[in-house]
C-alpha positions in Angstrom: -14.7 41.0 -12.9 -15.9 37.9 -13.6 -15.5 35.1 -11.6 -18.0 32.1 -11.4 -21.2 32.9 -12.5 -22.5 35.4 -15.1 -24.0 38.6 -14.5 -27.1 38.9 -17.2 -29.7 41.9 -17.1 -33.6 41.2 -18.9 -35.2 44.0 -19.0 -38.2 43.1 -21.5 -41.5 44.7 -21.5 -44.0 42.9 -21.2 -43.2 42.0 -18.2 -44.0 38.6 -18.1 -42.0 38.1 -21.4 -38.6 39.3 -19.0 -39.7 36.6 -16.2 -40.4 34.0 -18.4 -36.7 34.5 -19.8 -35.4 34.7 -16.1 -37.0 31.6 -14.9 -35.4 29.8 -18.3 -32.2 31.1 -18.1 -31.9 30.5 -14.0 -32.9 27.2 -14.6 -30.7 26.5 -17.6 -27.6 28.3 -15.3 -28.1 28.2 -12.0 -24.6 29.8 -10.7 -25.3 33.0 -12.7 -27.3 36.2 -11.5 -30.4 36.8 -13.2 -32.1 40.4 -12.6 -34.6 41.9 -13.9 -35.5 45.5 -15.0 -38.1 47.2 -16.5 -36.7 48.3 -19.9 -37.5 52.3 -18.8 -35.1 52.1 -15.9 -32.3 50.0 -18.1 -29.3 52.4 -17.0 -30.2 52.8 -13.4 -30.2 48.8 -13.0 -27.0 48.1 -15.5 -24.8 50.9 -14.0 -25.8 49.3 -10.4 -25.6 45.7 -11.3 -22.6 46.3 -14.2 -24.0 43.0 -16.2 -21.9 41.1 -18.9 -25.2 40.4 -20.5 -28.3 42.6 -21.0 -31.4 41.0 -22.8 -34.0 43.9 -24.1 -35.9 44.8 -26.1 -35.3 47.6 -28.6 -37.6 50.5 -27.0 -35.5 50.0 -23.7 -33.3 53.5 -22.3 -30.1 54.1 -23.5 -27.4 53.2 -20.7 -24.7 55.6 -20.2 -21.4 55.4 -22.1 -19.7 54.6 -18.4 -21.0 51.4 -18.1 -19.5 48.6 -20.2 -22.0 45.7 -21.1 -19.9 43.0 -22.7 -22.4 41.5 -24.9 -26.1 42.6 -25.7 -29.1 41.1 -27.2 -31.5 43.0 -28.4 -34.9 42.2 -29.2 -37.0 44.0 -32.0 -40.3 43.2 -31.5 -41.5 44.9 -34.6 -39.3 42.3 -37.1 -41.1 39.4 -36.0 -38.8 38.8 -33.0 -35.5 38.8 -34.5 -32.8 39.9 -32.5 -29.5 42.0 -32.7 -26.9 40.3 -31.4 -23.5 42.6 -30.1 -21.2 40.1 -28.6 -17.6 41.9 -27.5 -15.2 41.9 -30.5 -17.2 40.2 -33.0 -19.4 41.7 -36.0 -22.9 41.9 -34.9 -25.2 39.7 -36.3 -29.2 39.1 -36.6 -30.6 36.3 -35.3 -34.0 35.9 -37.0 -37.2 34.7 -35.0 -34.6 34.4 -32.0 -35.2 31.2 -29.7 -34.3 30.3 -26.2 -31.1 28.1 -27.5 -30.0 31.4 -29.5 -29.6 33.2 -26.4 -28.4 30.4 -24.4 -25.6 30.8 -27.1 -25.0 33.7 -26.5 -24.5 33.6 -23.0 -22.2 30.8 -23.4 -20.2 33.0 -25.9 -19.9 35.6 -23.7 -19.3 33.2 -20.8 -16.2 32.0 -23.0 -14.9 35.7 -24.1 -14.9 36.3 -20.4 -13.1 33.3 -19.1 
């Protein structure tokens, strides 16, 4: 459930893509809980961790029907970086040549939906 802080998952190959969003987004929030994965071991880390938010790119492993992800953002590195954005009950949407305040949005969306 959540309480205080937001539970957000990047797993992003390469890997210093997924630590570069880390460090922005624990800087930009520093009462949520920022892991990382590597995006071949996505479902392992989302069923253990049960994020609201998971930040990969679109190559990463599927993640079992079990686990419920509120909100998703996924990166498709062969369309110059746009993103698919799932946020819980609204229409998915592409955001193109995503930036850093895109998915500060979204966190703050899903942040909200959960509140």
């Amino acid at each position: 459930t959540y309480k205080d802080h937001m539970r957000i998952l990047v797993a992003l190959a390469p890997k210093m893509y997924r630590e570069t969003l880390a460090h922005v987004l624990r800087t930009d929030r520093p009462d949520d809980d920022v892991r990382l994965s590597d995006p071949q071991t996505l479902d392992r880390e989302a069923s253990s961790f049960l994020p609201h938010l998971v930040v990969c790119n679109d190559n990463a492993s599927e993640v079992h029907e079990e686990v419920s992800v509120p909100s998703w953002v996924v990166i498709r590195y062969h369309d110059h970086l746009s993103a698919s954005v799932f946020i819980d009950g609204q229409e998915p949407r592409l955001i193109q040549d995503i930036a850093i305040e895109d998915l500060v949005w979204v966190v703050d969306e899903t942040q909200r939906l959960l509140a």
